[in-house]
C-alpha positions in Angstrom: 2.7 12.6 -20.8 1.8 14.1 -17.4 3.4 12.2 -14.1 1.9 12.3 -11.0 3.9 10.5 -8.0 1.4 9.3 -5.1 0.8 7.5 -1.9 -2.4 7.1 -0.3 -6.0 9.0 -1.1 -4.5 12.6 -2.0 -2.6 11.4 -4.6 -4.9 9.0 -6.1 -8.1 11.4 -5.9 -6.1 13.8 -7.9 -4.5 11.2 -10.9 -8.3 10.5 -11.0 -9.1 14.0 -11.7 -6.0 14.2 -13.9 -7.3 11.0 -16.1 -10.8 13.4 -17.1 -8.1 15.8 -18.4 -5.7 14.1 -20.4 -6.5 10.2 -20.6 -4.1 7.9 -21.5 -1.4 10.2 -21.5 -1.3 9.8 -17.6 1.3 7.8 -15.6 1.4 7.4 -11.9 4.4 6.8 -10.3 3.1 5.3 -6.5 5.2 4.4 -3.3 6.0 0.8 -2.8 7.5 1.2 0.7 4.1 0.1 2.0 4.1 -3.0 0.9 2.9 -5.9 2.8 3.1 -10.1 2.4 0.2 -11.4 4.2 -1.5 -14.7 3.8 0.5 -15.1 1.0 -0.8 -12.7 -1.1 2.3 -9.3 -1.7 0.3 -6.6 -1.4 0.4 -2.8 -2.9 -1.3 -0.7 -1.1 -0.2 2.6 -2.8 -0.5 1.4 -6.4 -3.6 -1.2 -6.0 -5.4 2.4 -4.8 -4.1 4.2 -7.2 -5.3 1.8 -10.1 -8.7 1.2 -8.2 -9.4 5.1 -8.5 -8.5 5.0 -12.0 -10.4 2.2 -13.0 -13.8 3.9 -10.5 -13.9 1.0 -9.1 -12.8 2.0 -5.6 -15.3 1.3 -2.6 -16.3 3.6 -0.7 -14.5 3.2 2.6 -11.7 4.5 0.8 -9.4 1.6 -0.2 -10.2 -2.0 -1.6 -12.9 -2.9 -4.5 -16.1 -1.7 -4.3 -18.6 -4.1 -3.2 -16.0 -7.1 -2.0 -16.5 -9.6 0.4 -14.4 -10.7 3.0 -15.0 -14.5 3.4 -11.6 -15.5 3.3 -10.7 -13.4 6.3 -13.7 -14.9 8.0 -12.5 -18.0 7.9 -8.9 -17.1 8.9 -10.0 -16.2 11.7 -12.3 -19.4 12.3 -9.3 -21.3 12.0 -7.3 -18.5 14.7 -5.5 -16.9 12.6 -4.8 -13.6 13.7 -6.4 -11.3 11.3 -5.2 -7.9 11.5 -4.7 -6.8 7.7 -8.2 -7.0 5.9 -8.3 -7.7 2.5 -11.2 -8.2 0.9 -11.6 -11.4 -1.6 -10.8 -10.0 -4.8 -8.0 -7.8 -3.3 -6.8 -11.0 -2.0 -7.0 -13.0 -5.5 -5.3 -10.0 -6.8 -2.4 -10.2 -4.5 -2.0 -14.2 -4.6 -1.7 -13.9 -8.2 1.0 -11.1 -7.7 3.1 -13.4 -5.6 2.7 -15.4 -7.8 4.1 -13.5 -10.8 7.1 -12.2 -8.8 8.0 -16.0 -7.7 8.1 -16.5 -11.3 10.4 -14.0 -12.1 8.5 -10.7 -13.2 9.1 -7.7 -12.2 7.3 -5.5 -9.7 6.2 -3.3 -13.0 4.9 -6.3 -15.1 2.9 -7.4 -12.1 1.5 -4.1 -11.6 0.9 -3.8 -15.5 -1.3 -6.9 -15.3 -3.3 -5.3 -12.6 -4.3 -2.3 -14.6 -4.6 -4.2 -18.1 -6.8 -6.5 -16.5 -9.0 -3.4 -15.2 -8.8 -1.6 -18.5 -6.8 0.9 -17.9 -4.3 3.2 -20.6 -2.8 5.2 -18.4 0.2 3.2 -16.7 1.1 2.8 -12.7 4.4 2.3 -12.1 6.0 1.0 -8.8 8.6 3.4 -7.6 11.1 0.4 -7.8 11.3 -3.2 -8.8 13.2 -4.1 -5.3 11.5 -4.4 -1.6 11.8 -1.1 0.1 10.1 -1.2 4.0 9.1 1.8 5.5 9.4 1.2 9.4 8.5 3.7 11.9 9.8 4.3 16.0 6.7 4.6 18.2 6.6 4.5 21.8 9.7 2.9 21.7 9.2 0.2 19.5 10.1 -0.2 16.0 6.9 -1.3 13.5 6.8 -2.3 9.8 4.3 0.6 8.3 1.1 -1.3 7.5 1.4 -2.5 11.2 2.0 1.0 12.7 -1.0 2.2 10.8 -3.4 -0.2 11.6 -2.7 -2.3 15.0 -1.4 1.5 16.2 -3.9 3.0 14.6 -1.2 5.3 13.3 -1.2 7.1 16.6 1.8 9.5 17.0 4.1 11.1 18.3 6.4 9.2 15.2 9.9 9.1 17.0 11.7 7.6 14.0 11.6 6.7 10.1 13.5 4.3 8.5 13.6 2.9 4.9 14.8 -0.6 4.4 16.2 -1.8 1.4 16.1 1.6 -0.2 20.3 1.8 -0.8 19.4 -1.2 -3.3 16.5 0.3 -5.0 16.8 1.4 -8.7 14.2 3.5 -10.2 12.2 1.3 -13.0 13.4 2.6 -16.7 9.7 3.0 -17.4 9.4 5.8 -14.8 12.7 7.2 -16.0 11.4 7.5 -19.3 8.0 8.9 -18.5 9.9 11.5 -16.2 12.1 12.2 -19.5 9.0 12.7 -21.7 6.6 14.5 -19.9 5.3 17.8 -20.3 4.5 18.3 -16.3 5.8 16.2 -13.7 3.4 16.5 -10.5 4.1 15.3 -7.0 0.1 14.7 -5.8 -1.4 15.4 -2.2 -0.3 12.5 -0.4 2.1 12.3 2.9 5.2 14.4 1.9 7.4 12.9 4.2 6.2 9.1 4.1 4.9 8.8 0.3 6.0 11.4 -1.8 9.8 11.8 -0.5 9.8 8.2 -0.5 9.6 7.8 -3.8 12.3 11.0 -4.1 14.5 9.2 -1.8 14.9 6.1 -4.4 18.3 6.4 -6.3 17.9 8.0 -9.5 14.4 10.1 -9.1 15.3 13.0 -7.7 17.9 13.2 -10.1 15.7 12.5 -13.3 13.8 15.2 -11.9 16.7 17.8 -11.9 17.1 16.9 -15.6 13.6 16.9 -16.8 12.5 19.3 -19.0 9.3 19.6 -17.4 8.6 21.9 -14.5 7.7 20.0 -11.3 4.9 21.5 -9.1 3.4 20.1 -5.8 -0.1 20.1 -4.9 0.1 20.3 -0.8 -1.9 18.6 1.6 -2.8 20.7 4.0 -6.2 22.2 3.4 -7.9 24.7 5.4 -4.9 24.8 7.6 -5.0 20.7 8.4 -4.4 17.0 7.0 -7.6 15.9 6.0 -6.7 12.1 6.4 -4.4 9.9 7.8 -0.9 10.6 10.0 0.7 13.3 8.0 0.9 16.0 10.8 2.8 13.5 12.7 5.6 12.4 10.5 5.9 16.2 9.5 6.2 16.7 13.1 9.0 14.2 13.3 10.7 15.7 9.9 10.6 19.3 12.1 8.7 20.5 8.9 5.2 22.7 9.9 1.9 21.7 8.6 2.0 24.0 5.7 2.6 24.8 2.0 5.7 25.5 3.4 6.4 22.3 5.2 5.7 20.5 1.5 8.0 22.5 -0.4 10.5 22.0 2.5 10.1 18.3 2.3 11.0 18.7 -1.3 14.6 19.6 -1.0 14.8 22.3 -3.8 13.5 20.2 -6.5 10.0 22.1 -7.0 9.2 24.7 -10.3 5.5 25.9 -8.2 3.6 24.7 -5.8 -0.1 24.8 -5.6 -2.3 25.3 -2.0 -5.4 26.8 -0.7 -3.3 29.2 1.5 -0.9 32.0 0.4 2.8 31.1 -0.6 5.6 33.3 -1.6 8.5 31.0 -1.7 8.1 29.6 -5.2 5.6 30.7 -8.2 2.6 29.4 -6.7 -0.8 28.8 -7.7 -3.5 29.6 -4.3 -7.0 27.5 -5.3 -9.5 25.3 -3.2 -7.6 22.2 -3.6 -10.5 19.9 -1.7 -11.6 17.3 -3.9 -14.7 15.6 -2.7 -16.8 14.5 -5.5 -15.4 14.0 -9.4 -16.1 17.9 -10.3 -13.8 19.2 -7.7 -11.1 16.4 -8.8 -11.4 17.2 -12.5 -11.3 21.2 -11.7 -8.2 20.9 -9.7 -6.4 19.0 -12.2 -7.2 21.7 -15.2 -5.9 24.2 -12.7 -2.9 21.7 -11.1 -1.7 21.4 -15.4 -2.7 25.0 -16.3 -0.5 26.0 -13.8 2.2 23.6 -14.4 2.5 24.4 -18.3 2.9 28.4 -17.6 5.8 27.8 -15.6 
């Protein structure tokens, strides 16, 4: 198997790419900290992006399903509701049933398993836990649940705080452990280092299973051309005190990296420079055979 651990876009663009190269063989191991519940639908951001990229059926604002509608947020609103987390009617469906499941006792995993069953998929997502863990976040002075920091903030900075709740109860899934155990190169994808990737580190028993797995560990970072090409990133690494660099990813890291791949030079690791942009399905697919290549000479 080849793992990938993902947030947002980064990391889903490149376990696309990686699914050309080796199929089924691929698991993705996404952030759960951004999870929302609204309108009673529990919501996955991280993995319901992740599966929507591997199943092409992504639309093209960059999150949701391609070509969905959003009548039931129009009538929310009709009826005053407050209406600040879209979700388009499928996505919505998608995470009603989810609440659904977990009110009747599956797990996080099993939900997310029916998700990408239902879409086809081999390779697996996995949740980076069964349990609730909240990523919340200081701003001008005030304390926000992600999801709302991101969009009624508009994820403006500076980021004065970050604080993970409910990750001291968090266990790592035995399905990731085990695809962590078996793989043959264990990737931690583009995404936020601080917010997504390290997230997922920061749940008990992952960056452990990484220490022991036989596979080399490599990080593709997200800093191309000397910036973040999406989303916050340069603000949380602010807050972290980590620069906007190859450098900065690796230091977010803690030690546990084998290489690291970027687009500008790095000396502290074995390191693999290459244009890591991936705009269209060629660029995703080529960075992938050289993200693995890479990995696999370590």
């Amino acid at each position: 198997m080849v793992v990938v651990l993902a947030g947002g876009t980064g990391g889903a663009k490149l376990a696309r790419g990686m699914l050309d190269v080796v199929g089924d063989e691929l698991v993705v191991v996404a952030n759960t900290a951004d999870d929302v519940e609204a309108y009673g639908a529990y919501v996955c951001p991280d993995p319901d992006l992740c599966a929507f990229w591997l199943a092409d059926r992504i639309d093209e604002r960059g999150w949701g399903l391609r070509g969905d509608t959003f009548h039931a947020m129009d009538q929310l609103r009709e009826l005053g509701v407050d209406v600040w987390f879209n979700l388009g009617d499928r996505d919505l469906a998608i995470g009603l049933r989810r609440a659904q499941r977990l009110a009747e006792g599956a797990t996080l995993t099993q939900a997310i398993a029916e998700l990408t069953t239902a879409l086809g998929l081999g390779a697996r997502v996995l949740p980076m836990a069964d349990q609730p863990v909240r990523t919340r976040v200081l701003a001008r002075g005030h304390w926000l649940p992600f999801q709302e920091f991101m969009i009624r903030e508009r994820g403006e900075g500076p980021v004065d705080g970050v604080e993970l709740q409910g990750i001291e109860a968090a266990r790592v899934p035995e399905a990731v452990l085990d695809a962590i155990a078996g793989a043959r190169a264990i990737i931690l994808g583009p995404s936020n280092p601080v917010i997504s990737v390290r997230t997922i580190l920061e749940v008990p028993g992952v960056s452990d299973a990484l220490r022991a797995a036989a596979a080399p560990v490599v990080a593709v970072s997200p800093v191309v051309g000397g910036q973040v090409l999406k989303g916050p990133t340069a603000a949380f690494m602010a807050w972290a005190g980590l620069p906007v660099s190859a450098a900065g990813t690796a230091r977010a890291y803690d030690g546990l990296l084998d290489g690291m791949v970027a687009d500008e030079p790095f000396e502290d690791l074995p390191a693999l420079q290459t244009d890591t942009r991936m705009d269209d399905a060629d660029a995703r697919r080529r960075l992938a055979e050289d993200v693995l290549r890479f990995a696999e000479a370590l």
